[in-house]
Each structure stands twice: as C-alpha cells, then as structure tokens.
TORPA-4810 file (N, C-alpha, C, O; in nm, 3 decimals):
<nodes>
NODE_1_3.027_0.589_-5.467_2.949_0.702_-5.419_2.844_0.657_-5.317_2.849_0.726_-5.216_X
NODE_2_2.761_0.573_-5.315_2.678_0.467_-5.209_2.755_0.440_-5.106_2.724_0.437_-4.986_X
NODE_3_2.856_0.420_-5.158_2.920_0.336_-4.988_2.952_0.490_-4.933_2.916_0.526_-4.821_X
NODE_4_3.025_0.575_-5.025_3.024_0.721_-4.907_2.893_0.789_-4.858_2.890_0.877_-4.773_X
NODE_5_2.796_0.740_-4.916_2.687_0.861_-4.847_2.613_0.771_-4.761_2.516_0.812_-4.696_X
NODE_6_2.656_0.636_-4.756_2.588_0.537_-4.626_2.697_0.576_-4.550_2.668_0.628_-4.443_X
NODE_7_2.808_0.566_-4.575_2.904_0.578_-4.473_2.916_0.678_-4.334_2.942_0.668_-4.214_X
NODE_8_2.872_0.804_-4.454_2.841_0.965_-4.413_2.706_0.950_-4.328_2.698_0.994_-4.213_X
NODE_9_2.607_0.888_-4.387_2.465_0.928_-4.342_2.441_0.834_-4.227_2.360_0.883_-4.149_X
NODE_10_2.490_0.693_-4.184_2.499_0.533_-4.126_2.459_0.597_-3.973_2.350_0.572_-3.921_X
NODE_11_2.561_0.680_-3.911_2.547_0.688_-3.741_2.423_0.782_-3.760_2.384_0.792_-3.644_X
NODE_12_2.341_0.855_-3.833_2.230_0.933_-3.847_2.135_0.881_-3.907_2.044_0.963_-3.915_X
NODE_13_2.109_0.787_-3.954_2.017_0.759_-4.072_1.995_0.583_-4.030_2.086_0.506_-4.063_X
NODE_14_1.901_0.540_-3.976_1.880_0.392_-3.967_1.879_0.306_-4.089_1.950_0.212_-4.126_X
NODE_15_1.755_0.382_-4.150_1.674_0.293_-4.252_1.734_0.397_-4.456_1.733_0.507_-4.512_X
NODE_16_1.765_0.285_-4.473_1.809_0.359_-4.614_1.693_0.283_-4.757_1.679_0.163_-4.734_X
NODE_17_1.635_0.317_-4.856_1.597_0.309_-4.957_1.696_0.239_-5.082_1.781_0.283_-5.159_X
NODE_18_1.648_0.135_-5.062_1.707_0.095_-5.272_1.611_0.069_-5.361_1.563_-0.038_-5.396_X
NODE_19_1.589_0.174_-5.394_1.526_0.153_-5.533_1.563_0.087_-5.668_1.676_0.040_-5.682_X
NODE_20_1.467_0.082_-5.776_1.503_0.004_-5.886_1.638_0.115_-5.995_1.697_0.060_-6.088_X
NODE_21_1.657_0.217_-5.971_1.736_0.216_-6.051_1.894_0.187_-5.942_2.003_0.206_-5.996_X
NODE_22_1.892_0.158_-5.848_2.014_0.169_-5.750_2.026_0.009_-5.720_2.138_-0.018_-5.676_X
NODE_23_1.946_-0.095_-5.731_1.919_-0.212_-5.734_1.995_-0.269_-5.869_2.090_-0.347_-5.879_X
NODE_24_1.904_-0.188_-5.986_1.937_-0.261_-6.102_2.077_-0.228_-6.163_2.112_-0.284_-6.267_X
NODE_25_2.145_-0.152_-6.111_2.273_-0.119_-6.151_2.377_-0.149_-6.063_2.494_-0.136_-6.099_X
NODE_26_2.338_-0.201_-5.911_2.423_-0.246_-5.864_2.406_-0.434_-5.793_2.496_-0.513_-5.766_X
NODE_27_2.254_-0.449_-5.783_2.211_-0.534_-5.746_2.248_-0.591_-5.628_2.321_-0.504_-5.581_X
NODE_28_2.246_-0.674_-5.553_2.247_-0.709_-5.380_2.332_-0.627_-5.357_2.299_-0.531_-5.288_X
NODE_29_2.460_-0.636_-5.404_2.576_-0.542_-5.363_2.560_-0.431_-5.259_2.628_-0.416_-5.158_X
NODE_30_2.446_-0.348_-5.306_2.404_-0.193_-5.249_2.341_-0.244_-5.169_2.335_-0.159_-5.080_X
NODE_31_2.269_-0.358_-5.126_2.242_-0.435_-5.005_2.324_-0.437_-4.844_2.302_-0.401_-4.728_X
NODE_32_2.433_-0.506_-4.927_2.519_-0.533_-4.852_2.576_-0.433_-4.788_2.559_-0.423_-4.667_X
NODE_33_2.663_-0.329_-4.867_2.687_-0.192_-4.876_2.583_-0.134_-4.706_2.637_-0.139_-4.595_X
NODE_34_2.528_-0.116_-4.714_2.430_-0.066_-4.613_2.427_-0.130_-4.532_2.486_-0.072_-4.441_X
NODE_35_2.382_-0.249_-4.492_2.396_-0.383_-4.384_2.543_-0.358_-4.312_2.557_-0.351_-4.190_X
NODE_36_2.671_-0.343_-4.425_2.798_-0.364_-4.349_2.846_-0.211_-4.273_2.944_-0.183_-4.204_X
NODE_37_2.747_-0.141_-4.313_2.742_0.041_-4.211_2.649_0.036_-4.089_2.615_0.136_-4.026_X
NODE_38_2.609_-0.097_-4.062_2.496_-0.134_-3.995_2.324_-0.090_-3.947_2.236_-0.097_-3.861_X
NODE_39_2.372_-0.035_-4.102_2.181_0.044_-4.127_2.089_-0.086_-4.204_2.131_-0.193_-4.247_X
NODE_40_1.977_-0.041_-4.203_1.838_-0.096_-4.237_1.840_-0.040_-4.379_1.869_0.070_-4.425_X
NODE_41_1.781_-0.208_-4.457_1.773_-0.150_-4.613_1.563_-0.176_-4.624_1.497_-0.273_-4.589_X
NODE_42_1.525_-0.063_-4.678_1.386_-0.104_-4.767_1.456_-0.083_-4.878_1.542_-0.003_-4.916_X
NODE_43_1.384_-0.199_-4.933_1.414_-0.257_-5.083_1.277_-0.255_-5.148_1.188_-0.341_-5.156_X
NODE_44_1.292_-0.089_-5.209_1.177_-0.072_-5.245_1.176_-0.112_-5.418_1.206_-0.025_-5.500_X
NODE_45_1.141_-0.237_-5.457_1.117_-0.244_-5.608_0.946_-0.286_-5.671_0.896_-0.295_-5.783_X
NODE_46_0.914_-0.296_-5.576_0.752_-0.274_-5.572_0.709_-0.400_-5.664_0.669_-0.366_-5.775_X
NODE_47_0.709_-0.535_-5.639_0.692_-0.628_-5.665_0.582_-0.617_-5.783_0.530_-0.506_-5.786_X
NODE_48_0.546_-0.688_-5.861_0.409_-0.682_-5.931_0.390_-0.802_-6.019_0.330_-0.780_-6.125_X
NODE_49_0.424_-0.910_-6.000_0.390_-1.034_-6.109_0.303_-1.132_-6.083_0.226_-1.114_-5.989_X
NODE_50_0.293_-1.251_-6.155_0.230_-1.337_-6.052_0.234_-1.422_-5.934_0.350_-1.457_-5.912_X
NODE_51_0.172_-1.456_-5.871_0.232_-1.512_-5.705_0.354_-1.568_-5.676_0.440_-1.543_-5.592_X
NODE_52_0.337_-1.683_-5.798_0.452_-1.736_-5.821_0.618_-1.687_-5.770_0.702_-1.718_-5.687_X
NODE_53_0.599_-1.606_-5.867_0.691_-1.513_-5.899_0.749_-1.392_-5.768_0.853_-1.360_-5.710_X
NODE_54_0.634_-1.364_-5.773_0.648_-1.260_-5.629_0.658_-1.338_-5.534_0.720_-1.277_-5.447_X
NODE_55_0.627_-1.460_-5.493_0.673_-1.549_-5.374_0.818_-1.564_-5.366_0.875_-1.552_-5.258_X
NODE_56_0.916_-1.603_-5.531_1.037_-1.625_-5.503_1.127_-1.467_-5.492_1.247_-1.458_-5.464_X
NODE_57_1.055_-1.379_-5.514_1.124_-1.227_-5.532_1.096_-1.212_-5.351_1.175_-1.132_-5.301_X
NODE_58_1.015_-1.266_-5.266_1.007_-1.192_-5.163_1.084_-1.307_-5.080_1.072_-1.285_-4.960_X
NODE_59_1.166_-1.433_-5.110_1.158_-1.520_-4.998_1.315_-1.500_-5.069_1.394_-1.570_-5.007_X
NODE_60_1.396_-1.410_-5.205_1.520_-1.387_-5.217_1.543_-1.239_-5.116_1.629_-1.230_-5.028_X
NODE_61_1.461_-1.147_-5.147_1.495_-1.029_-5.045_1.486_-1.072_-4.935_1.541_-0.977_-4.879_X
NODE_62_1.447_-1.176_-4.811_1.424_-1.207_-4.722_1.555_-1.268_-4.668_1.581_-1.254_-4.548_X
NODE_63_1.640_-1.336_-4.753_1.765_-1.388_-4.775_1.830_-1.321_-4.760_1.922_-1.354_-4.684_X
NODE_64_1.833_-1.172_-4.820_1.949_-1.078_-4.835_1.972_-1.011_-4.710_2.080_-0.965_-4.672_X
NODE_65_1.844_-1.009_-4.635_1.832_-0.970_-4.491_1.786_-0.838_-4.493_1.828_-0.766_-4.402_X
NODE_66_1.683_-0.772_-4.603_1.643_-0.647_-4.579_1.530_-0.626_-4.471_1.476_-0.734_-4.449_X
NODE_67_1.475_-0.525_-4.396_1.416_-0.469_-4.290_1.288_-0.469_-4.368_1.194_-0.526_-4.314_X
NODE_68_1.264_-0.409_-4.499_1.109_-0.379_-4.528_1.168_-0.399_-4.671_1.286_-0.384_-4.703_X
NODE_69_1.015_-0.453_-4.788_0.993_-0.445_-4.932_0.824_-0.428_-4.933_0.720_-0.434_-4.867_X
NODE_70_0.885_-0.400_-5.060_0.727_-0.337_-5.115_0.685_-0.460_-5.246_0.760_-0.530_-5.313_X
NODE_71_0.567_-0.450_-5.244_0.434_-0.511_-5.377_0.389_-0.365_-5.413_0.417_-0.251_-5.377_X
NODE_72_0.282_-0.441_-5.525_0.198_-0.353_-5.563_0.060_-0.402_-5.540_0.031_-0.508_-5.595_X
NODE_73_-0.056_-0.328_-5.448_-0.139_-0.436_-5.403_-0.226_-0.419_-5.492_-0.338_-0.455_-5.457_X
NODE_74_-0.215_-0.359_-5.642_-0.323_-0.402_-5.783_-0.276_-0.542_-5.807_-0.351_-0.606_-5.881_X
NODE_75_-0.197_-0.589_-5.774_-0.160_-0.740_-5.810_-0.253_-0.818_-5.738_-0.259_-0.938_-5.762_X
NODE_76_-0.307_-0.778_-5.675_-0.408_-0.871_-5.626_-0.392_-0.963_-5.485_-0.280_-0.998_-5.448_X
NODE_77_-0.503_-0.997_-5.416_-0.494_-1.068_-5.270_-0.386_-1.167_-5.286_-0.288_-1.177_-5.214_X
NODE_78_-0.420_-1.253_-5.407_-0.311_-1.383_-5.391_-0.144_-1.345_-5.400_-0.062_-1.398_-5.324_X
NODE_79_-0.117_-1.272_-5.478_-0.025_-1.202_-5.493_0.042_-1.192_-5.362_0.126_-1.263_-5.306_X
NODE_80_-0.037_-1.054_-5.321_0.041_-1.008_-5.207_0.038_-1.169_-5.074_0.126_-1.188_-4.990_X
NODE_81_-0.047_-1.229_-5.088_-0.008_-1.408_-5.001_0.068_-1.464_-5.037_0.109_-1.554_-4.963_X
NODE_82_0.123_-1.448_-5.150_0.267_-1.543_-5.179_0.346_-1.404_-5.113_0.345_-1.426_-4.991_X
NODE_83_0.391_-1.316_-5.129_0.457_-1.222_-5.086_0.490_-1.257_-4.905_0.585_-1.215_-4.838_X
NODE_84_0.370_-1.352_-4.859_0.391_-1.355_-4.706_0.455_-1.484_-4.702_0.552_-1.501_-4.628_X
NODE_85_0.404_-1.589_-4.785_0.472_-1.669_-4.801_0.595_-1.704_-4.840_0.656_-1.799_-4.792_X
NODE_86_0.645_-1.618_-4.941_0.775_-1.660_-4.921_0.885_-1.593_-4.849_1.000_-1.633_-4.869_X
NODE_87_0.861_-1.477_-4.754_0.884_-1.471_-4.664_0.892_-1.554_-4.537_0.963_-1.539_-4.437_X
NODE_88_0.796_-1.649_-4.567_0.781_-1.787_-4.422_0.895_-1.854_-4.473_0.993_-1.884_-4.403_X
NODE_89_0.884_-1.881_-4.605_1.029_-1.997_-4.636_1.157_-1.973_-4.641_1.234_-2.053_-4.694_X
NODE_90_1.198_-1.857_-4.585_1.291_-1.817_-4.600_1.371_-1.838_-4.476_1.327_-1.772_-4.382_X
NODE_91_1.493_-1.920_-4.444_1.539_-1.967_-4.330_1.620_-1.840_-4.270_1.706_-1.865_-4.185_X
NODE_92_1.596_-1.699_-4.309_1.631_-1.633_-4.233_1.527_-1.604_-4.137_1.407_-1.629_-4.142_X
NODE_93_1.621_-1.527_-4.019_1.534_-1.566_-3.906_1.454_-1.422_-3.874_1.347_-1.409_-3.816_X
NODE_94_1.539_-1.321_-3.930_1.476_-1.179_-3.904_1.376_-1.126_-4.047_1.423_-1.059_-4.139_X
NODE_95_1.254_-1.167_-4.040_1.158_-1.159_-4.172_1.149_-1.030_-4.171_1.140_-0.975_-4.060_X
NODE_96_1.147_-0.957_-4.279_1.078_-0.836_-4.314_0.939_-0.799_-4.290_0.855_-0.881_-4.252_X
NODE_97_0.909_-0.643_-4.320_0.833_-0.574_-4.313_0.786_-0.584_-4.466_0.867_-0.594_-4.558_X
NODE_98_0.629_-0.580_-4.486_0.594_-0.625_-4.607_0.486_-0.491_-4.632_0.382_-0.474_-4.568_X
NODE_99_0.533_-0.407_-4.731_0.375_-0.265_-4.768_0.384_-0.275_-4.906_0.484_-0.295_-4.975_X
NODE_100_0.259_-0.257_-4.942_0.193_-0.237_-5.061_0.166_-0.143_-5.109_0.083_-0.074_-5.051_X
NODE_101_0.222_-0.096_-5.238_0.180_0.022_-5.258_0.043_0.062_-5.361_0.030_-0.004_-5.464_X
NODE_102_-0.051_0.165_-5.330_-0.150_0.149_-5.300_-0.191_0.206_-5.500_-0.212_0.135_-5.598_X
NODE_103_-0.186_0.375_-5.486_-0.163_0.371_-5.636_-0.033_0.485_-5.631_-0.024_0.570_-5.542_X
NODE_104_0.059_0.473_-5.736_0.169_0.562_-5.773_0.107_0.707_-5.720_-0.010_0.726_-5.689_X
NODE_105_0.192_0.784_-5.718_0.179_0.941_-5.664_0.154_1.014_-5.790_0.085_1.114_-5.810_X
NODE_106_0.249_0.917_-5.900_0.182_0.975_-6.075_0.056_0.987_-6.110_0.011_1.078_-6.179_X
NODE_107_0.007_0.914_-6.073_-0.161_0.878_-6.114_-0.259_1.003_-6.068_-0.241_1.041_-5.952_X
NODE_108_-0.342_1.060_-6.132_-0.451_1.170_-6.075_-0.577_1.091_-6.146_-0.570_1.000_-6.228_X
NODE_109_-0.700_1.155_-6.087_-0.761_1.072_-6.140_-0.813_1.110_-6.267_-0.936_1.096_-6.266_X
NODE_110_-0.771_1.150_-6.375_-0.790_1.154_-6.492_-0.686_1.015_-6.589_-0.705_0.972_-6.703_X
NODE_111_-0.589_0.980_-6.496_-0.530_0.878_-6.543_-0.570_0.719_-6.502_-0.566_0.606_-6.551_X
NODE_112_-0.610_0.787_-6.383_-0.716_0.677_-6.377_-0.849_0.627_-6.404_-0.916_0.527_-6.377_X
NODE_113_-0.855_0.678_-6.433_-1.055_0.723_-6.501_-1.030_0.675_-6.649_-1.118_0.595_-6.681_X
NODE_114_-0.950_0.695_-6.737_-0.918_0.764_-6.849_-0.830_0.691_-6.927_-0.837_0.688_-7.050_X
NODE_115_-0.736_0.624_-6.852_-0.609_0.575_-6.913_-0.603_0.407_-6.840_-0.590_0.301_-6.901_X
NODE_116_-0.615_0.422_-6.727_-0.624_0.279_-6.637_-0.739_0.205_-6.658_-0.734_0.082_-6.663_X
NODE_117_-0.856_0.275_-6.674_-1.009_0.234_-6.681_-1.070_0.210_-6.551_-1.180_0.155_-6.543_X
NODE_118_-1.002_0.250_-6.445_-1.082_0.260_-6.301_-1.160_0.388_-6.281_-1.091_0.490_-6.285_X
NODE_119_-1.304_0.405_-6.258_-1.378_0.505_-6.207_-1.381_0.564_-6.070_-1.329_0.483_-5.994_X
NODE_120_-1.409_0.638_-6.026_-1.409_0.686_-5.916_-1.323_0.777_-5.886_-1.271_0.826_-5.986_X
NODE_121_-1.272_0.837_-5.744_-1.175_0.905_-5.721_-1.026_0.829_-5.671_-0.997_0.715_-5.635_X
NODE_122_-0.980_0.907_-5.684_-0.807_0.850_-5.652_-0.832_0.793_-5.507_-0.806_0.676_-5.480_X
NODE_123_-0.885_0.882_-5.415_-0.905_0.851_-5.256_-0.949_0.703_-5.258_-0.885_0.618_-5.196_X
NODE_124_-1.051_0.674_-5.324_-1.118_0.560_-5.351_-1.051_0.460_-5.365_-1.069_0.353_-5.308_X
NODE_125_-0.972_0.486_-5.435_-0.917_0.315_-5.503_-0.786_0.319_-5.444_-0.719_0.223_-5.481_X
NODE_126_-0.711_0.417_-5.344_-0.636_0.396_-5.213_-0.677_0.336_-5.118_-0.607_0.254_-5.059_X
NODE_127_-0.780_0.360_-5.088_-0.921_0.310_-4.978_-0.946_0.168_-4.982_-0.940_0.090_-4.888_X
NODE_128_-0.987_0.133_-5.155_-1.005_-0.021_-5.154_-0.857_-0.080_-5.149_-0.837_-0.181_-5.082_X
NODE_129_-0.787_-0.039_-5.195_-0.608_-0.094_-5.238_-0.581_-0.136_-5.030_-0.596_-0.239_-4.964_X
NODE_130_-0.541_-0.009_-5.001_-0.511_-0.047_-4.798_-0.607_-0.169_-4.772_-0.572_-0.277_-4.725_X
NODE_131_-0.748_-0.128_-4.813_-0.827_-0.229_-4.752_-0.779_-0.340_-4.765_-0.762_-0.402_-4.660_X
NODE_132_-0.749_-0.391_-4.864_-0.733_-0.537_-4.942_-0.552_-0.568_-4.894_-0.491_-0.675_-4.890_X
NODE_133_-0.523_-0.481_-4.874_-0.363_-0.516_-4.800_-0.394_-0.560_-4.673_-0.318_-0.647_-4.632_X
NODE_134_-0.474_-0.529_-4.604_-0.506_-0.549_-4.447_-0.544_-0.676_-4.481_-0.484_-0.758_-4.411_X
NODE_135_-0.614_-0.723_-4.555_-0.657_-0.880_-4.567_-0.603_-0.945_-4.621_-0.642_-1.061_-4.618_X
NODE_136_-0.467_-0.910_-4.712_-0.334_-0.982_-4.716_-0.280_-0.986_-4.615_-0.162_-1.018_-4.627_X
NODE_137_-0.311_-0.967_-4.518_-0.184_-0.922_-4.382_-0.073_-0.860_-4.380_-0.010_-0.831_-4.279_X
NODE_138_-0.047_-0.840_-4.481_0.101_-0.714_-4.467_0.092_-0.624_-4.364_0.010_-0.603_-4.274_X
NODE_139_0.215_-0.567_-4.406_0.178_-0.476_-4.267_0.165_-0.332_-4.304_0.186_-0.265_-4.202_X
NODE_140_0.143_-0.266_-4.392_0.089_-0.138_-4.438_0.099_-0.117_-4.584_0.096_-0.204_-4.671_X
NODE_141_0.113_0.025_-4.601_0.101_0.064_-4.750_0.187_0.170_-4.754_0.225_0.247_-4.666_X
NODE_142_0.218_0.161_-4.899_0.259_0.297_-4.918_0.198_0.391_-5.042_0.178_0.367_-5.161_X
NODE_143_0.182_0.492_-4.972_0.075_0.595_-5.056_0.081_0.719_-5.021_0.116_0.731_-4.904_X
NODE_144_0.060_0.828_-5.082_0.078_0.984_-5.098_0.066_1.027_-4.954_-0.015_0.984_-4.872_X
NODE_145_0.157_1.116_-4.937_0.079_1.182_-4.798_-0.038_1.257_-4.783_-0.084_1.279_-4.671_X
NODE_146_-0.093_1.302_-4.892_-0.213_1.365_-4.936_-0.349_1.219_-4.877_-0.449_1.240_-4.809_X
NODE_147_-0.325_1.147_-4.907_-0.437_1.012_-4.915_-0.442_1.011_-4.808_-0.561_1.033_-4.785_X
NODE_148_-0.373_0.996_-4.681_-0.376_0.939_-4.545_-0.556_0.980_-4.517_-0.654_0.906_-4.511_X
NODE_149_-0.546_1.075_-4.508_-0.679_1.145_-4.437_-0.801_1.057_-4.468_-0.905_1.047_-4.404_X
NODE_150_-0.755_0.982_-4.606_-0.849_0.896_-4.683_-0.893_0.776_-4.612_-1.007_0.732_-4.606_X
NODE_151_-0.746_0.710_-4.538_-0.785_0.557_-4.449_-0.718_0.540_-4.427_-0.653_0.445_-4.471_X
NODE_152_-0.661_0.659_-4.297_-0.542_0.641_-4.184_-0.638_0.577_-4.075_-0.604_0.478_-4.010_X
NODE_153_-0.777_0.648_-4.055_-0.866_0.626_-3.960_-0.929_0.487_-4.018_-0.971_0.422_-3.922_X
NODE_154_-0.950_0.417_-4.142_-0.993_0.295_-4.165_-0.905_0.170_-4.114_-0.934_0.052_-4.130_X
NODE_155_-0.783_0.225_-4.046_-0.715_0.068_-4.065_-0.669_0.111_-3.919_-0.687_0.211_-3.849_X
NODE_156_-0.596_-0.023_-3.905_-0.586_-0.081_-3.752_-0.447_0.001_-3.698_-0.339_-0.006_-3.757_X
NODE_157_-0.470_0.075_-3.583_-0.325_0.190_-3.537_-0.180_0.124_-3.565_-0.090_0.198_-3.603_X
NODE_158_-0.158_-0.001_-3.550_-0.038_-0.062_-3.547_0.002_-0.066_-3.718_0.124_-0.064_-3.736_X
NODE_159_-0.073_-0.070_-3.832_-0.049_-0.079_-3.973_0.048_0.039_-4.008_0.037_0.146_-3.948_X
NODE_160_0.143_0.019_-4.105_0.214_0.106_-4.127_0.197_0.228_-4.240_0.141_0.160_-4.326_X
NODE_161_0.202_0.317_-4.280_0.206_0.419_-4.368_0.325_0.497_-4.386_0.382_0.562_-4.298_X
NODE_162_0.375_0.481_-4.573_0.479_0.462_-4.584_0.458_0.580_-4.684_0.397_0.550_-4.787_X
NODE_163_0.493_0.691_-4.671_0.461_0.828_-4.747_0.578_0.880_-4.801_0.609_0.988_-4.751_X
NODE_164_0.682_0.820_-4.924_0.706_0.865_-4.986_0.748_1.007_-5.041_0.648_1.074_-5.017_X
NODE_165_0.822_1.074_-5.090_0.838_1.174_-5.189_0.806_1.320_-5.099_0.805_1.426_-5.161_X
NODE_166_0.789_1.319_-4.998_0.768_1.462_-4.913_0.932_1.542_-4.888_1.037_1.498_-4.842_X
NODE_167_0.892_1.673_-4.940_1.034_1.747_-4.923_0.994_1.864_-4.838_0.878_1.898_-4.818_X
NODE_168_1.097_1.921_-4.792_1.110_1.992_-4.687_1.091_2.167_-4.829_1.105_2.183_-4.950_X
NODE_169_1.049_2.267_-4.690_1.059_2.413_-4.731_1.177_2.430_-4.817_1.285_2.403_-4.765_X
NODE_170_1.177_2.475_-4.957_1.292_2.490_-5.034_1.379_2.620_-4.990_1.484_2.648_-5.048_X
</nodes>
C-alpha cells in the first residue's frame, strides 16, 4: 500500500513523511520505497535519548540517505550536538536537514504546568525550546502552527518551521 501511494503521489509530492508507526513496521524498507520513486524522505521519529545514542540514530538515518529528521529539543543542547555530529560522521555525502521539535501539539498548558512540572505558558517554553535549537545549530523546529507568531520573528529568516498536523476546509 506505501509503494502505491508513493508511486501515485512521487511526480506530485517531493518530500514524503515516515513516521514511527510506518518506520516501526516496516523499517528502512519504507525508506527505500520512496528514494526508489525518487522523492525526499523526513524521517520523522523525533529522536530523544542520550547523546550517545542520538548521535548513532542520526549518523544511521544519514546513511539511509533521508532529506530531513527530527529530535526532541527537551533532550537538551548536548543532545541535539551529537545529533550534528553524527551526521558529520556519516560518509554520506548529502547530510540532512536536522529540526527539533519544540513541545508536542498534545500538550496545553495545563499539561504542562500540571503534569510535566514546567510553569509558564505553552508560547514560552516553544520560545525557550527554538531558542536553544538555534544554539544547537540545527536548522529549525517543529511546532504548532498556532506558536509561530510566538518566535517566527525571534529566529534567523533562513531557520526552518516545520508545522505539522494542519488540514484543509472539511
């Protein structure tokens, strides 16, 4: 069913999405799958461990030859620096696009206040999250389309914003 709706969607559609449940049930495969229709994969599984770890998760997707992956930039500065790093070690030659995602679209701030133990508003801790990606060097975030307004104007025009989950007039 993947290979027909890349197949179908390939001369219209550049950039395609693998997420963790399309990853974990098919694994590189659905990679490939897309690459051999000659579209662009984000391999969105939203990294989150320790550097370590996320260094060898970002310098294997780098291997596979995807266009863009995601972290989670609550993992922290070092984190998302192995994330660049093992992207450097990776002897492929076309490196990815690296965004962080900032907080889930689940989260309001009563879950964050409440359940996470962060104070403030949601805007807020999008605000510090981008910030702290910009000083990982990645190259953007991904976060609600609602947030932009929050620190589209804080960060540098070339950074990317990666807005998720928006549907068209039903």
């Amino acid at each position: 069913e993947i290979k027909e709706r890349v197949e179908e969607l390939a001369p219209v559609v550049g950039l395609f999405k693998i997420g963790k449940e399309t990853y974990t049930r098919f694994g590189p495969e659905a990679v490939k799958v897309v690459k051999d229709f000659g579209a662009e994969v984000f391999l969105d599984l939203k990294y989150h461990d320790i550097p370590n770890t996320v260094k060898g998760a970002a310098k294997a997707a780098t291997d596979l030859g995807v266009f863009m992956f995601n972290v989670h930039s609550e993992g922290g500065l070092e984190m998302m620096k192995a994330a660049k790093e093992g992207v450097a070690e990776s002897t492929n030659e076309n490196k990815p696009k690296i965004t962080a995602v900032t907080i889930l679209t689940s989260i309001d701030k009563n879950i964050l206040n409440n359940e996470i133990g962060i104070s403030g508003e949601v805007e807020e801790e999008v605000l510090k999250l981008a910030l702290l990606t910009k000083e990982a060097d990645l190259d953007g975030v991904v976060c609600s389309a609602a947030d932009l307004y929050a620190i589209k104007d804080k960060l540098p025009q070339n950074f990317m914003f990666v807005t998720p989950g928006i549907k068209g007039p039903n």
